[in-house]
C-alpha positions as CSV (number, residue, x, y, z in Angstrom):
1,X,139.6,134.0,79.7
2,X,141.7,130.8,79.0
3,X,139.9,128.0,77.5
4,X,141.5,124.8,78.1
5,X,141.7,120.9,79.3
6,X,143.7,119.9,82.4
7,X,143.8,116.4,84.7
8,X,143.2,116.7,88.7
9,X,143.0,113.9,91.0
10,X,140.6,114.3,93.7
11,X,139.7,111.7,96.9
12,X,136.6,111.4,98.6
13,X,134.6,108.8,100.7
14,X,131.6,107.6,99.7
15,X,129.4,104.5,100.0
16,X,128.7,102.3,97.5
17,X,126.2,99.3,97.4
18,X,127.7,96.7,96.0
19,X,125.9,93.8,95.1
20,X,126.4,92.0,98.1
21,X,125.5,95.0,100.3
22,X,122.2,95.0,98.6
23,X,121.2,91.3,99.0
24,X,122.2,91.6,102.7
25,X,119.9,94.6,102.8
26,X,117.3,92.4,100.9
27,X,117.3,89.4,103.2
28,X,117.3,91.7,106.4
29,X,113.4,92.8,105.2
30,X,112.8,89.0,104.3
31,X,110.2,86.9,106.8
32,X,111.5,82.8,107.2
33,X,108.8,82.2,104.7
34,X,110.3,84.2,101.9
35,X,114.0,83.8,103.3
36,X,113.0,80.0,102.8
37,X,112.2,80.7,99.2
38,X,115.1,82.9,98.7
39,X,117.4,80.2,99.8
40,X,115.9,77.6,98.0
41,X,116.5,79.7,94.9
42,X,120.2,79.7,95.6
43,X,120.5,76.2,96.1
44,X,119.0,75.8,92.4
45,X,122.1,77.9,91.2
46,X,124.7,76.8,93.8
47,X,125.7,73.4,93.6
48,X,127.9,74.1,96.6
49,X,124.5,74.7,98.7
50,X,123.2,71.2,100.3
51,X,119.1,71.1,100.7
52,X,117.8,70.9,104.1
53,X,114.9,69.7,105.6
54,X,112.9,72.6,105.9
55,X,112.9,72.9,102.3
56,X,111.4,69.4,101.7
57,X,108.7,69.6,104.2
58,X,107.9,73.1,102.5
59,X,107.6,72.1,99.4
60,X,105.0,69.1,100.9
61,X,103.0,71.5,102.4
62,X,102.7,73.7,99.5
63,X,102.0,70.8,96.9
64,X,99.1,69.8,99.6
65,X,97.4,72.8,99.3
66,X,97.8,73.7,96.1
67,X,94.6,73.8,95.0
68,X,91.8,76.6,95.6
69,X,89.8,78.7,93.3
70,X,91.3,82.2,92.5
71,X,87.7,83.9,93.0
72,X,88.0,82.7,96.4
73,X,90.8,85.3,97.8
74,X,88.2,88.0,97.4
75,X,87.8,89.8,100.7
76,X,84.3,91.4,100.0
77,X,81.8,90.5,102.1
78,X,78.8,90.8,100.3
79,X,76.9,90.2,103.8
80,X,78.3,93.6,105.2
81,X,77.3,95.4,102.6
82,X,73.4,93.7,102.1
83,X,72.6,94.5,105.4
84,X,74.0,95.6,108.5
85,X,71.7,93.2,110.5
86,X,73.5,91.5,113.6
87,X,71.7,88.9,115.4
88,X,74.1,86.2,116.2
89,X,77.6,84.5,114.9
90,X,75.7,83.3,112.0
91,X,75.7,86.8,111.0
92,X,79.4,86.9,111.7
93,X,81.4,89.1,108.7
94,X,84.2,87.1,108.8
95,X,85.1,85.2,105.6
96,X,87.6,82.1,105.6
97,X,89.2,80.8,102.8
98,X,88.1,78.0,100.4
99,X,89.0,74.8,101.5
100,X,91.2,72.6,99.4
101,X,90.6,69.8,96.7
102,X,91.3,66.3,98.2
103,X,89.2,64.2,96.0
104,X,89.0,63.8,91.9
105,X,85.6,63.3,90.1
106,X,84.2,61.4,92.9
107,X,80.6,61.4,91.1
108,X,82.5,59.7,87.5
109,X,83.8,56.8,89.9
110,X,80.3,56.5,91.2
111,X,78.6,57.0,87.6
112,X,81.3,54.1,86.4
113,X,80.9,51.9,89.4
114,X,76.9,51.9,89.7
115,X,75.5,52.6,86.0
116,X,73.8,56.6,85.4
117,X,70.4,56.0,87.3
118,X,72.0,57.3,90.4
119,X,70.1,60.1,92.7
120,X,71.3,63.3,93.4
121,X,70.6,62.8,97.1
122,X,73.5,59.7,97.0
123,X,75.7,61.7,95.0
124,X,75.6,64.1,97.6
125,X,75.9,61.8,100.6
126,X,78.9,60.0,99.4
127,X,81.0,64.1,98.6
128,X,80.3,65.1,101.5
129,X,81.4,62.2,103.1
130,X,84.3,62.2,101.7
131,X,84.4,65.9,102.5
132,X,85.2,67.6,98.9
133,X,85.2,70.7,97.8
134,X,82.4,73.2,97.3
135,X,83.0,73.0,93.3
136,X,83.4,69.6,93.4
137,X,80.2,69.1,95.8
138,X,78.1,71.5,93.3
139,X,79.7,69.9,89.6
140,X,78.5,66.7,90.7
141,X,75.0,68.2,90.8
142,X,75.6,69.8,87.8
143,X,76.0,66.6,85.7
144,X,72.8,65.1,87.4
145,X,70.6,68.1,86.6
146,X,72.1,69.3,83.1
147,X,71.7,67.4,80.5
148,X,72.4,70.0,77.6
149,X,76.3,70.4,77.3
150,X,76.2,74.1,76.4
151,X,74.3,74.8,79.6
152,X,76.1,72.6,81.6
153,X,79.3,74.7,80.7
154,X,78.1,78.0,81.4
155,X,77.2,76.3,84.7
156,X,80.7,74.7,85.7
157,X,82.2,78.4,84.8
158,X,79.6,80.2,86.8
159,X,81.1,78.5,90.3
160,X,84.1,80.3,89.3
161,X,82.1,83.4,90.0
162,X,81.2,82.6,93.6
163,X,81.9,84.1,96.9
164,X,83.5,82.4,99.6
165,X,80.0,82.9,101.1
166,X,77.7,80.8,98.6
167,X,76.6,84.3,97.0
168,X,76.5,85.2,93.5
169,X,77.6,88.7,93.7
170,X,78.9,89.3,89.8
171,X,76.7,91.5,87.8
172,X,74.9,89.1,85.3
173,X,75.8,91.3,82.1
174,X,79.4,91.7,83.1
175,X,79.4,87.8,83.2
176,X,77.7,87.0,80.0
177,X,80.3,89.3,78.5
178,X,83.4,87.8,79.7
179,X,82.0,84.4,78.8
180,X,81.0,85.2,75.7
181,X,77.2,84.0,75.6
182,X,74.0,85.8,75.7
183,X,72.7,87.7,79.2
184,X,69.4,85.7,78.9
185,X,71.8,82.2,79.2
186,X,73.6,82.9,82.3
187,X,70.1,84.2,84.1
188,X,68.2,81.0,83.3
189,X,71.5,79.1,84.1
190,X,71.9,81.4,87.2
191,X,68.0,80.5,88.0
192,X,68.6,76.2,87.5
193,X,71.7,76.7,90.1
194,X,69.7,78.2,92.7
195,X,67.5,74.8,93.3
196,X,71.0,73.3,93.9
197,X,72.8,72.4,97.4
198,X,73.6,73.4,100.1
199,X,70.4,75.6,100.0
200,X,70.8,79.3,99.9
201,X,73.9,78.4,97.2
202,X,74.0,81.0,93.8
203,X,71.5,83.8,96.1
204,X,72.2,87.2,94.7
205,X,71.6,88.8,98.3
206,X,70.9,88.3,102.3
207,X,67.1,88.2,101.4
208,X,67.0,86.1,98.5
209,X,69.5,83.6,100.4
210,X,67.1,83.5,103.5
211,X,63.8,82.8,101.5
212,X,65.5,79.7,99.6
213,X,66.0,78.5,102.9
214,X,62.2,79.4,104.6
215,X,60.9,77.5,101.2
216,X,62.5,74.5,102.5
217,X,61.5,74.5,105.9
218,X,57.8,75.2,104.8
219,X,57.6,78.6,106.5
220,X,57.9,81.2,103.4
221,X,54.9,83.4,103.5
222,X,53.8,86.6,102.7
223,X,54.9,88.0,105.9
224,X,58.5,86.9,105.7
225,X,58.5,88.1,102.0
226,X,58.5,91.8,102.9
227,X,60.2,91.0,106.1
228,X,62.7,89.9,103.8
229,X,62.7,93.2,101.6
230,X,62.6,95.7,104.5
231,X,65.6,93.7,106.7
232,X,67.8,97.3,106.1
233,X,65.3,98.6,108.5
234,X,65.5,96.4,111.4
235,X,69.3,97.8,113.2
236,X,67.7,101.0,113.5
237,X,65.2,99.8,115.9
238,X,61.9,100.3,113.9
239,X,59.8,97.5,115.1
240,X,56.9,99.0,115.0
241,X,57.2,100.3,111.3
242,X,58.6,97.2,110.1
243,X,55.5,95.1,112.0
244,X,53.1,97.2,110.0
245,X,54.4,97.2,107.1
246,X,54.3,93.0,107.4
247,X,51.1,93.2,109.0
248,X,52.0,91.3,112.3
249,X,52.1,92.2,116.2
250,X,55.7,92.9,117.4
251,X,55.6,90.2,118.9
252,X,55.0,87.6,116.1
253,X,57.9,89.7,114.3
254,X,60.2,88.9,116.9
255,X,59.0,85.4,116.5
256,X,60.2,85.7,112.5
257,X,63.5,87.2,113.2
258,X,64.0,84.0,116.2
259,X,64.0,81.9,113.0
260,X,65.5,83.9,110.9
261,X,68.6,83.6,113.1
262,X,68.2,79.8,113.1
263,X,69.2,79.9,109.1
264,X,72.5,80.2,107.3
265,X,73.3,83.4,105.5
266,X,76.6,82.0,104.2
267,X,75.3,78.3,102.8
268,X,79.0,77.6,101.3
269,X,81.1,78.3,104.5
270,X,80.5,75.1,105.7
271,X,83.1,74.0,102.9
272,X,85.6,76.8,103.4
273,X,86.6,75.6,107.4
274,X,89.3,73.3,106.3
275,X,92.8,75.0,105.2
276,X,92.6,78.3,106.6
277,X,96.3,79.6,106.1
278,X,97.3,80.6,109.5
279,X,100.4,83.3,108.9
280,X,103.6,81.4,111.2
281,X,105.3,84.3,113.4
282,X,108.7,85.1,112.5
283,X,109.8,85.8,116.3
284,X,108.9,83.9,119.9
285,X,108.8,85.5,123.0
286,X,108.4,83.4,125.9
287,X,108.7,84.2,130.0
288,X,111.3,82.1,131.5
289,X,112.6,81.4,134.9
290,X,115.3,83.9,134.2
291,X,113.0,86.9,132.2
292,X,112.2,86.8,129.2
293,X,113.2,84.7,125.9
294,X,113.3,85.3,122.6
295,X,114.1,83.0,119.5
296,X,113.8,82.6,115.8
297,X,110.6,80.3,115.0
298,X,112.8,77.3,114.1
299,X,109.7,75.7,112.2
300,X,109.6,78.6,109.5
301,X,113.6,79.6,109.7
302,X,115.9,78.1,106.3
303,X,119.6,77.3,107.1
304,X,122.3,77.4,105.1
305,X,124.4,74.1,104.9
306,X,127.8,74.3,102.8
307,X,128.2,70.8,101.0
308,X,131.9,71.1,102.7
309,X,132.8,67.1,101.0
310,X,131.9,68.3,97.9
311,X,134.0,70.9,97.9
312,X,136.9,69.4,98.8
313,X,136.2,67.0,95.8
314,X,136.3,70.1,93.5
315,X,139.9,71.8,95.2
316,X,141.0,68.0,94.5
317,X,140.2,67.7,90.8
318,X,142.6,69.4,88.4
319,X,140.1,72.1,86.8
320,X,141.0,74.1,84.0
321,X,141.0,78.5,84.9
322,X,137.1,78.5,83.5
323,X,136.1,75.6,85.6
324,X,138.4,76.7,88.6
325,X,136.8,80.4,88.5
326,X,133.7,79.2,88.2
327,X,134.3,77.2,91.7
328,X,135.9,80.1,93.3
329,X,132.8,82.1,92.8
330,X,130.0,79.9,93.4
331,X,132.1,78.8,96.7
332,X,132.9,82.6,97.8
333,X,128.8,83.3,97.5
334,X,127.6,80.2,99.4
335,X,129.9,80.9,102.2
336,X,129.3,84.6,102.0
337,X,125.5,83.9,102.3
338,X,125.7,81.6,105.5
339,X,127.0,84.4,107.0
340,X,124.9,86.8,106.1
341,X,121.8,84.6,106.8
342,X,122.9,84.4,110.2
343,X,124.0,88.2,110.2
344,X,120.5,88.6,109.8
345,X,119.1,86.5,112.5
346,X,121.3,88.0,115.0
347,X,120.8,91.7,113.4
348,X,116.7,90.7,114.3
349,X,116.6,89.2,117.8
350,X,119.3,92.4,118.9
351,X,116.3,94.5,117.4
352,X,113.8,92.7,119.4
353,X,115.4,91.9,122.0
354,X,115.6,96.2,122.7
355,X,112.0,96.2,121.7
356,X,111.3,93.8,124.5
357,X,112.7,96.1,126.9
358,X,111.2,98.9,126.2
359,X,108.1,97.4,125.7
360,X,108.0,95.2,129.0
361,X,104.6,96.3,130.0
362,X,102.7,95.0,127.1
363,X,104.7,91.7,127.6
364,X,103.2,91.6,131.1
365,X,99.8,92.9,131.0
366,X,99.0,93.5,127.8
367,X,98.1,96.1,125.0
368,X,96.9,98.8,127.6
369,X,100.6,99.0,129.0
370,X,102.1,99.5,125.3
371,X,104.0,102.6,125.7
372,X,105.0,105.0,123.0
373,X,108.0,104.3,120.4
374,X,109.2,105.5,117.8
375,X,112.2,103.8,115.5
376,X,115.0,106.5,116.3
377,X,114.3,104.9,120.0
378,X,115.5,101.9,119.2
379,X,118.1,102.6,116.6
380,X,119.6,104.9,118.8
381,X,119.6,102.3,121.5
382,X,121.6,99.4,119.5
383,X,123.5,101.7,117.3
384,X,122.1,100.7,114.2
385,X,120.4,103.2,111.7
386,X,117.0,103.4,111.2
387,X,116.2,102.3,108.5
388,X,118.0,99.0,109.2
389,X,115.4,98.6,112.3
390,X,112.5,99.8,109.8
391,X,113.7,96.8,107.6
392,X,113.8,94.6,110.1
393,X,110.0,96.0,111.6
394,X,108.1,96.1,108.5
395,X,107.3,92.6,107.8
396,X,108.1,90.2,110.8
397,X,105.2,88.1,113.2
398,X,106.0,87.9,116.7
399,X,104.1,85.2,119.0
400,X,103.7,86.3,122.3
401,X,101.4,85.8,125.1
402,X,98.9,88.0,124.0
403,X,98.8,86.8,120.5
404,X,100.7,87.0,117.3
405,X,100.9,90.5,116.1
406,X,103.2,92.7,113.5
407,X,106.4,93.7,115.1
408,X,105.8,97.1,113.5
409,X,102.6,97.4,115.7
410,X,105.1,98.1,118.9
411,X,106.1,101.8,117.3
412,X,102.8,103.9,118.1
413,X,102.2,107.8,118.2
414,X,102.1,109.4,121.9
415,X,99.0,111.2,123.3
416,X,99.6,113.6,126.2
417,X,98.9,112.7,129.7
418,X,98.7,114.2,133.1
419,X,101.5,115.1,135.1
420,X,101.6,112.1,136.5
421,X,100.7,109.5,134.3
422,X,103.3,110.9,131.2
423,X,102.6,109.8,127.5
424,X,100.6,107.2,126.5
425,X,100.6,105.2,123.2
426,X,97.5,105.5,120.6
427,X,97.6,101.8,120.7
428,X,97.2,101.3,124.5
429,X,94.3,104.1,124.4
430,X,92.5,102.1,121.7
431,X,92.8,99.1,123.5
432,X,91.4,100.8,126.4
433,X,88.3,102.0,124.6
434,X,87.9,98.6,123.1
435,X,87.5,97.3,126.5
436,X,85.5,99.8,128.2
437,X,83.0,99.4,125.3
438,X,83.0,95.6,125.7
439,X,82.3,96.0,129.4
440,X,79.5,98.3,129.1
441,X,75.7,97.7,129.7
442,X,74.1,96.2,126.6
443,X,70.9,98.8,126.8
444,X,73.2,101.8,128.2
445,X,75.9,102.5,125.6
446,X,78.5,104.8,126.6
447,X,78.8,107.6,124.2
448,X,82.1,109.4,123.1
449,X,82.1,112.3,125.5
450,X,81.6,109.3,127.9
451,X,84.6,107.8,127.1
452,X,86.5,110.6,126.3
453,X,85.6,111.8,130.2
454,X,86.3,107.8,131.9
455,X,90.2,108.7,129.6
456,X,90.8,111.8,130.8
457,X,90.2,110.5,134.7
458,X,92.9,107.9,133.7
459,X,95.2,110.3,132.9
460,X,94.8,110.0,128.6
461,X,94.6,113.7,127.7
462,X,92.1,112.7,124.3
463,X,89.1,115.3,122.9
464,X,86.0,113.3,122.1
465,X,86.9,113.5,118.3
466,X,89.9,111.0,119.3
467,X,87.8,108.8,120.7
468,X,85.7,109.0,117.6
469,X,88.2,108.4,114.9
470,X,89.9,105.2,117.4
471,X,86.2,103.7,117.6
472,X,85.7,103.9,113.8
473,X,89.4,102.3,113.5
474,X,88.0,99.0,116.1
475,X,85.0,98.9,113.7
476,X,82.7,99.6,116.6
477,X,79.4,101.3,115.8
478,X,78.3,104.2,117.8
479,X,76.5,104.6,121.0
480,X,73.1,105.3,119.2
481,X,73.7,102.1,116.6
482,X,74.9,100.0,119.5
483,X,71.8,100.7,121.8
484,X,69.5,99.5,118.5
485,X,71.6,96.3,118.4
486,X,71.3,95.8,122.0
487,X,67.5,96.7,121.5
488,X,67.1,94.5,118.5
489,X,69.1,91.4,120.3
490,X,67.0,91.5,123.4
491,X,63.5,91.1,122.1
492,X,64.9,88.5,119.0
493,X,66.1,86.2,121.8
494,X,63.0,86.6,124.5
């Protein structure tokens, strides 16, 4: 055997991602939003780029709301998780974000302007007139009612602890630790901003929230105080136990819970309604005379403007081979990303565009008509891999008439039908269980095996299991917890 060293030239084809290949690939999956960041970037670098008026009134619109507390993006609902009692909206689980700081120190300017004898009760009248913040609101009641400057510190940093809903949810040890004072300090602290307002602010649960608030209407008694304990017993429908245990009739109870549904369980939402971040769709589809038309939300989408003067300045000036190169390059990638911004555009409304087509019944009538997709469907139907439709998919809003939704939320699973209905998609038969349920009679639920039978006469082959797991996804109790609610809402409101 012959050991040795020899040259061979082989050729092949193969594809390689060059750097501009992978920024086009990079601004495909891009929303306007972050294409408008992405853009703005490049401008920065490029002085070849000229700034356009989207990025101006951006940048306004982010130095406007600037401001929020970072404990305030905290989804947890501490309500949901206290009790499962639903009497009314006011017992709504949604949470809305903290509204934003438009006024500085109003209570100093008021201190300055009218000497320290001020009450708290005018303090408070003139923030929330001006509509400030809830820290803001509760600091200016912090300097009326704290007079030691320690405590007052420990007070100011326990708001950044707060839920959006008013509650005080941290554990008071954990708290002490990361603030470095002693457990006993923050629970006495804890205790002082309890008195504060809006009442019900610093409660450390549904109950202790709810009492603050019968203390100052005058009707806190020993009756609401173990209503108050027991209220995980009321959606299951135990009236009578719950009655006993409070030593009432069943009807005074209902009487109790009538009020209780007059109170606030979240005190500080009341500050958290202004500058709720709405996410702007990426995609418009609107019926016209003609069909159906789809554009690029102009509001949200960059552009890319060549400063074409100033470079005719530079191809005038005699630069030196640095300079000159220099040029050449920054020139080359501005042009080269106007066209590949609106590469991109195009590459998306083609992609919709099919989806449109294929999904005409949901355009028309709505979720219930979404038929089943899959990617391949639509790649295979443009020519385009499908990958580059899963980039395009993945992160995009599109407004339509039914709402603005994920584009993404157009590929769903099939589920076997009859013969003559065909496939269905898994989101038209969750829509379709979402609005049987919402139609039903309050005091006769229907069960699974219910539905399960009213979707198999419609032609959606599903087992009862299905139905199951597609009511769990909606969030919607079962038959059994529904008829308690139903039971529980009817003699609250007679």
């Amino acid at each position: 055997m012959k050991l040795g060293q020899q040259l061979k030239i082989k050729q092949n084809q193969s594809l390689i991602m060059t750097p501009q290949l992978q920024q086009a690939i990079r601004l495909l999956q891009l929303t306007n939003i972050e294409l408008a960041e992405f853009i703005d970037k490049a401008q920065l670098e490029n002085p070849f780029l000229k700034e356009n008026n989207q990025s101006i009134v951006k940048k306004f619109v982010e130095e406007k709301n600037s401001n929020a507390y970072d404990n305030m993006n905290n989804t947890y609902d501490p309500l949901q998780k206290e009790s499962k009692l639903d009497l009314d909206n006011n017992f709504d689980t949604h949470i809305s974000s903290n509204s934003k700081i438009e006024n500085k120190k109003i209570y100093e300017k008021e201190i300055i302007k009218s000497g320290t004898d001020k009450s708290a009760g005018d303090v408070i009248e003139k923030t929330l007139k001006h509509k400030v913040s809830l820290r803001e609101h509760i600091i200016n009641q912090i300097n009326l009612n704290f007079k030691d400057t320690d405590n007052k510190s420990v007070a100011i940093r326990l708001i950044d602890y707060l839920h959006p809903s008013g509650w005080f949810v941290s554990s008071e040890l954990e708290v002490a630790k990361e603030l470095n004072v002693n457990v006993f300090v923050v629970e006495k602290t804890l205790s002082k901003l309890k008195n504060l307002e809006p009442t019900g602010i610093f409660s450390q649960n549904l109950g202790e929230c709810l009492k603050f608030q019968l203390i100052e209407n005058k009707k806190y008694n020993q009756e609401f105080e173990i209503l108050l304990n027991n209220l995980d017993i009321l959606p299951s429908g135990k009236f009578r136990q719950v009655s006993k245990l409070c030593k009432v009739s069943e009807e005074r109870l209902f009487q109790m819970i009538r009020l209780l549904k007059t109170l606030n369980p979240k005190p500080a939402e009341q500050f958290n309604q202004e500058s709720t971040y709405i996410d702007q769709p990426d995609i418009i589809v609107k019926k016209s005379a003609k069909g159906w038309r789809i554009d690029l939300n102009g509001s949200t989408l960059p552009s890319v403007n060549l400063d074409e003067r100033y470079i005719e300045e530079i191809n005038d000036y005699n630069l030196d081979e640095k300079g000159c190169d220099f040029a050449l390059e920054k020139i080359g990638e501005a042009r080269w990303l106007k066209k590949a911004v609106e590469q991109r555009n195009k590459t998306i409304l083609k992609v919709t565009s099919e989806i449109v087509k294929k999904q005409l019944g949901f355009f028309r009538h709505g979720f219930s008509h979404m038929k089943p997709m899959i990617l391949k469907d639509i790649s295979d139907a443009i020519g385009m891999h499908e990958s580059t439709v899963s980039r395009v998919t993945n992160s995009k809003l599109i407004l339509t008439e039914w709402g603005v939704m994920p584009l993404k939320n157009f590929f769903s699973a099939s589920i076997s039908g009859s013969e003559d209905s065909g496939l269905h998609a898994a989101s038209a038969v969750r829509e379709t269980i979402k609005t049987l349920i919402s139609s039903e009679i309050a005091g006769k639920p229907l069960s699974d095996d219910k539905l399960a039978g009213i979707l198999n006469k419609e032609g959606m082959d599903v087992a009862r299991r299905t139905v199951a797991k597609y009511r769990d996804m909606l969030n919607i109790p079962s038959s059994s917890q529904r008829r308690r609610q139903a039971k529980l809402m009817k003699y609250a409101s007679n």
